[in-house]
Structures are given as C-alpha cells and as structure tokens.
FIKEFI-792474 format. One line per field, with one value per residue (C-alpha): residue in three letters; y, z negated, x. Coordinates in Angstrom, 1 decimal, always signed. Layout:
BEGIN
res <- [ALA ...]
py <- [Y ...]
pz <- [Z ...]
px <- [X ...]
END
This chain:
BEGIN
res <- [UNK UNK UNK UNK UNK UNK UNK UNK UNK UNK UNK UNK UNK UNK UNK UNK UNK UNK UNK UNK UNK UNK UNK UNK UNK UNK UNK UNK UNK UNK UNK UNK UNK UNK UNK UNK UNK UNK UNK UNK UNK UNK UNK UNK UNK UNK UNK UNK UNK UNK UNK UNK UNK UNK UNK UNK UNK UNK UNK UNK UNK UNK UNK UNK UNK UNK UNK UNK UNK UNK UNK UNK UNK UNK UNK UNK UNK UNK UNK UNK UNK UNK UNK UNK UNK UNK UNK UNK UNK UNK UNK UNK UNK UNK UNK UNK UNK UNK UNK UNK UNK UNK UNK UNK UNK UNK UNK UNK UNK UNK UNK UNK UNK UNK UNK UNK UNK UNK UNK UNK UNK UNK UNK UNK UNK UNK UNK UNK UNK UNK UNK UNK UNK UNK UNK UNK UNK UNK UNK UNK UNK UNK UNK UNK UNK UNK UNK UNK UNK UNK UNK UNK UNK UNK UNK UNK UNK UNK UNK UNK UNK UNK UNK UNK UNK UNK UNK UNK UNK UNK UNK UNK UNK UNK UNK UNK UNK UNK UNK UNK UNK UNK UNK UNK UNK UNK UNK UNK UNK UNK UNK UNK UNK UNK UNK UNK UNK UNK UNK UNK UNK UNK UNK UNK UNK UNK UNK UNK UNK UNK UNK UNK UNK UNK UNK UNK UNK UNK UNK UNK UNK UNK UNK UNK UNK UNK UNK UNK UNK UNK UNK UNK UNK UNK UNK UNK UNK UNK UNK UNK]
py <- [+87.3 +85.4 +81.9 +83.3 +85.6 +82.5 +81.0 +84.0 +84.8 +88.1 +89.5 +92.8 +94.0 +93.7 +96.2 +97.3 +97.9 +99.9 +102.3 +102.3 +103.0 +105.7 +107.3 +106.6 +104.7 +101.9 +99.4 +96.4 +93.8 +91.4 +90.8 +87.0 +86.1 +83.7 +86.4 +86.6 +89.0 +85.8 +84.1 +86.6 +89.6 +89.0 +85.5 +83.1 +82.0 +78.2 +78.7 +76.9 +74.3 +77.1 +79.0 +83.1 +85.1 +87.2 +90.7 +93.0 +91.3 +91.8 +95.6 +96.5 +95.5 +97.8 +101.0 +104.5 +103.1 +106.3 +104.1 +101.1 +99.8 +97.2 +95.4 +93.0 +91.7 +89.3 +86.2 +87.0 +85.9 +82.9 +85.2 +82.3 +80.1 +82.2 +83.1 +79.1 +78.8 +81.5 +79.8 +76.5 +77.3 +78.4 +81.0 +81.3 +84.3 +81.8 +82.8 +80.0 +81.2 +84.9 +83.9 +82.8 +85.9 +88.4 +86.0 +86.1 +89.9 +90.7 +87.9 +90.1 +93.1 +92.0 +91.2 +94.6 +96.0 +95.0 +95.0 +98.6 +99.3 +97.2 +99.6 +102.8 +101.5 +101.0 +102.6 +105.8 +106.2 +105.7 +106.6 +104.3 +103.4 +100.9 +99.5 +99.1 +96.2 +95.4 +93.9 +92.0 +92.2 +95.2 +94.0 +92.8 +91.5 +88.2 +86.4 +83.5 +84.5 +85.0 +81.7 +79.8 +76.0 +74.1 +72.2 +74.9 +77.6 +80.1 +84.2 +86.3 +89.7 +89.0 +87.0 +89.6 +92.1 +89.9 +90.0 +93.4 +94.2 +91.9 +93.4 +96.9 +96.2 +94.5 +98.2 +99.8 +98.2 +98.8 +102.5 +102.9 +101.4 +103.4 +106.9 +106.1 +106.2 +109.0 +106.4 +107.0 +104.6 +104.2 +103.3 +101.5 +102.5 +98.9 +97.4 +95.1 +91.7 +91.0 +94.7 +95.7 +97.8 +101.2 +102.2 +98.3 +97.5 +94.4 +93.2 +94.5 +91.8 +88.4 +85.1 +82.3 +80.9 +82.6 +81.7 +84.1 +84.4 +88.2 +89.4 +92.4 +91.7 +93.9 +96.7 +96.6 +96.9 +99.7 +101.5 +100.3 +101.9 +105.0 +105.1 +105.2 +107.3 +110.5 +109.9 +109.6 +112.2 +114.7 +114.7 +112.3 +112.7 +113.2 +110.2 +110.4]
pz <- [-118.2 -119.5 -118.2 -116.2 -114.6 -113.4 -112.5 -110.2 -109.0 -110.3 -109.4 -111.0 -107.2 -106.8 -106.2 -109.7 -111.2 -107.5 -108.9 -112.0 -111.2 -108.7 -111.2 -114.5 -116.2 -118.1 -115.4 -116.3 -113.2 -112.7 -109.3 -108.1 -104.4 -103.8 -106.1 -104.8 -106.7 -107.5 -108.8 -109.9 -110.3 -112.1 -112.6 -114.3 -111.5 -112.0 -110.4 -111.0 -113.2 -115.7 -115.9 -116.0 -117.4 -115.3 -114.3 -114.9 -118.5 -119.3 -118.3 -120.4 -122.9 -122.2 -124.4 -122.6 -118.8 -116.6 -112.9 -111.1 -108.1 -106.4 -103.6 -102.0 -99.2 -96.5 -99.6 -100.0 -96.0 -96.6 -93.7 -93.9 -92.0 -89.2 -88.9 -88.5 -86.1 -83.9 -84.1 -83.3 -80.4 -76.9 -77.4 -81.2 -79.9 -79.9 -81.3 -84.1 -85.7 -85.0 -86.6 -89.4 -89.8 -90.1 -92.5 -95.0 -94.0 -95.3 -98.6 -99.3 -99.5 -101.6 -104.3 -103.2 -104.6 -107.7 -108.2 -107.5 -110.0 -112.4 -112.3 -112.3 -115.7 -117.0 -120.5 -120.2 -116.6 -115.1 -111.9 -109.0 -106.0 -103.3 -100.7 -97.3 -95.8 -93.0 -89.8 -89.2 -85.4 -82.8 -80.1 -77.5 -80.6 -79.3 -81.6 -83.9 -86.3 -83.4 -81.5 -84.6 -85.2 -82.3 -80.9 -81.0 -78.7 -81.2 -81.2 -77.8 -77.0 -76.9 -80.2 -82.2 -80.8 -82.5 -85.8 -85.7 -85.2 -88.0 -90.2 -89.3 -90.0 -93.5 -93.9 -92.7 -95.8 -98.0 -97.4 -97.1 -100.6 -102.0 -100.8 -102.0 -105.3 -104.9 -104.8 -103.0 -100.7 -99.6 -96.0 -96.3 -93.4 -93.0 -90.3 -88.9 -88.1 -84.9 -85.4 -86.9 -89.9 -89.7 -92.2 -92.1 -95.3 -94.2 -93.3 -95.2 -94.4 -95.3 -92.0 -91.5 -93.3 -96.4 -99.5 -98.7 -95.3 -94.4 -98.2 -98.6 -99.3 -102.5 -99.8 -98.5 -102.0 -102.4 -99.2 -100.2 -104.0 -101.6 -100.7 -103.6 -105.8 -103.5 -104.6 -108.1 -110.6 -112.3 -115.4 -116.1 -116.4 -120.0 -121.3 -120.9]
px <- [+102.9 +100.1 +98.5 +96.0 +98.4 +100.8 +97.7 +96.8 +100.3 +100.6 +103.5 +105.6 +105.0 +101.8 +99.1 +98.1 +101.5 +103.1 +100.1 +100.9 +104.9 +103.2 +101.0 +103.2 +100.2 +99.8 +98.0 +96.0 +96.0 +93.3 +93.2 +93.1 +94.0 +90.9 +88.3 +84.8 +82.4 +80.7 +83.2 +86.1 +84.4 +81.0 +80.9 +84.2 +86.6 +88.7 +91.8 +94.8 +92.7 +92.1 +88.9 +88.7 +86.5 +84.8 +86.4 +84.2 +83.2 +87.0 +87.0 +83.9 +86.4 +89.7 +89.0 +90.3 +89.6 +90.7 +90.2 +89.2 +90.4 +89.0 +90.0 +86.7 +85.7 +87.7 +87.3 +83.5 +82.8 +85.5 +87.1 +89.4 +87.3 +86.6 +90.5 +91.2 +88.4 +89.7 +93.1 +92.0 +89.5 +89.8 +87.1 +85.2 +83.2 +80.3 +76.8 +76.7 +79.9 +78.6 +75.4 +76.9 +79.5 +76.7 +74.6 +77.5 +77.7 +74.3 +74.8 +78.0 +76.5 +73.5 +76.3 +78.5 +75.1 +75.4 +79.0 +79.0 +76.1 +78.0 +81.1 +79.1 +77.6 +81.1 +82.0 +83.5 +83.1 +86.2 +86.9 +86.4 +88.1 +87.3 +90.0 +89.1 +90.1 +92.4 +93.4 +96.7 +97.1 +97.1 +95.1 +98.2 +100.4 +101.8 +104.6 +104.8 +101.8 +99.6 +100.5 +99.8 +100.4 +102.0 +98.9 +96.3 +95.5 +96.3 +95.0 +94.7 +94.0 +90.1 +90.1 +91.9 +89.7 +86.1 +88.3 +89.4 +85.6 +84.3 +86.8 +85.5 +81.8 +82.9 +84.3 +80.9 +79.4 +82.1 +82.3 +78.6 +78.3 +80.9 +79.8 +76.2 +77.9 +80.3 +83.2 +86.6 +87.4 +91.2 +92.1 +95.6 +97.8 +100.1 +102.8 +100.6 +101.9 +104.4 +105.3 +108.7 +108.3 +109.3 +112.5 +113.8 +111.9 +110.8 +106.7 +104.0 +102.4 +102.8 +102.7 +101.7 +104.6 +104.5 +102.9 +99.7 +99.3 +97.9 +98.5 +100.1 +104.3 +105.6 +106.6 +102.6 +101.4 +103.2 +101.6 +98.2 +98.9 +100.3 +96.5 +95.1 +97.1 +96.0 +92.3 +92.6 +91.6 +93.7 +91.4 +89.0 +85.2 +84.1 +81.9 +78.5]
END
C-alpha cells in the first residue's frame, strides 16, 4: 500500500476491500480511523505526520465510480470524549456534558448537509450508501471492556443505556439525511462487546486492549460489508 494508507492503517481486511471480495469489484479505500467530514472528508486530514487530501476532492477524481460508502459519525462528536467520561465518572448523565452532546449533534449535521450535497453532485452519480453507526454494549453487558481501567468506575447498565441512546439519535440524523436524498443506509448487525460471537469467529469488535478500541475486527468488517452489499445496484444509473 501507499504512505497514506500505512499512515491510515488500512488493512487487506478492512471494510472497503470485504465489499469489494463480496461484490467482485475493484474497491478504492479511503477511509481514515480519526476522519471527520471536516477534516477527512471535505477538508485535508494530518495523520501520522503526513497530510491527506481531502476525500471527496480525491473521488471527483476516480473515472467509472459505480458506489460510495461512507461511514460518519461517532469521530465528528469526538464520541471519544464522552465514552472516557462515562468510564471515568460515577454518573456522566449530567446536563453540561448532555448540553454539549447535542451541541455537537446539531454542528454535525450542519456539515452531514453538505457532505451529502457534495456526494449527490459527484461525476457520474454513483450510488450512495451511508452506514449507520453502532453501539458496543447490550445494556446488562458486564466484562473486562465494560469495567474499564483499574481505578475508575467503569460502564453500568444506566451509562450504557445514555450511549446507546446518543448513538441512536446520531442515527436519526444520519438516516434522515440519507432518505432526503434517496440514499441507502445500511444497519450493520455486529457481536457486540462481552458477547461471544456466534460461529467461533472471534469479536467483531475490537476492546479496550486492542489497537482501535470499538473498530470493527476483519470478521466485523466483513458483516458490515454483508450490509451493504444487499443495497447496492445491479446496474448503475446512466450519467446525467
């Protein structure tokens, strides 16, 4: 791979080329674990100590485009820091951190706005499909990844159920977006974390331990390219 893929971590099992091996295309992968639409999608990205051009710049440029799937979201709210605040609190249900989830709710979808007019205005109008997010707990999950660090008080019952929730209203707007454009959007169905993984594949997602903590693992990717590959077009839509 190239530079910017090392820099990215882009693996031969990640999302993009499980749907290319599903679909028998060639796939071009430009997905980047810390992407906003900001910075990632529309705007250049640094990461690694190299800068990226902006995604969507980069597919205006790939002739013969059949689809586009993109995967937002959970980076845009720095969902990060609520997830560590949960962890590290005895109850983050409070109404400063609320306040600020659902002001970087509304930012987010300003910029879903015109992310999604960006990609309908794409040459050749390839199909698109947005992926929902998801969450990485059933609500009474209680094992290492939920406990957390030693020293905090780690993820209960209550505080899965807020993050579940906020996950679920970053789907609202992702779904509402995409169906006022006539975009798919594809619902992964994922082993969820402290559940054992049906068939003995391993997680589909990633713990606290691993390198990206709530990524999909190779064996997710391939179920979240299981839910895409369903939507996409037989024949694609003539140019306008």
């Amino acid at each position: 791979g190239s530079a910017d893929d090392a820099a990215c971590g882009r693996s031969t099992d990640s999302l993009a080329a499980q749907i290319g091996a599903l679909t028998a295309t060639r796939v071009l992968n430009l997905a980047c674990p810390s992407a906003t639409i900001t910075s990632g999608l529309r705007g250049p990205q640094t990461e690694q100590g190299r800068l990226l051009p902006p995604q969507i710049g980069l597919l205006k440029q790939v002739q013969d485009l059949d689809f586009v799937v993109v995967a937002i979201g959970p980076n845009d709210v720095g969902w990060t820091d609520f997830l560590l605040y949960c962890y590290g609190v005895p109850d983050c249900a409070d109404n400063l951190t609320n306040g600020e989830f659902d002001y970087r709710l509304a930012a987010f979808d300003n910029v879903y706005g015109d992310l999604l007019a960006d990609l309908n205005e794409l040459p050749g109008r390839p199909e698109i499909v947005v992926m929902a997010s998801y969450g990485a707990f059933e609500p009474d999950a209680d094992c290492p990844d939920t406990r957390g660090p030693p020293g905090v008080p780690g993820l209960d019952a209550g505080k899965i159920e807020l993050l579940t929730e906020r996950i679920e209203a970053l789907n609202d707007i992702l779904e509402a977006g995409a169906q006022a454009y006539g975009f798919p959007v594809a619902r992964p169905e994922l082993a969820l974390l402290c559940e054992v993984a049906p068939g003995g594949l391993g997680p589909d997602l990633q713990g606290l331990t691993d390198p990206f903590p709530y990524h999909p693992t190779g064996i997710g990717s391939l179920r979240m390219a299981a839910s895409v590959t369903p939507l996409l077009r037989a024949d694609p839509i003539p140019a306008r």
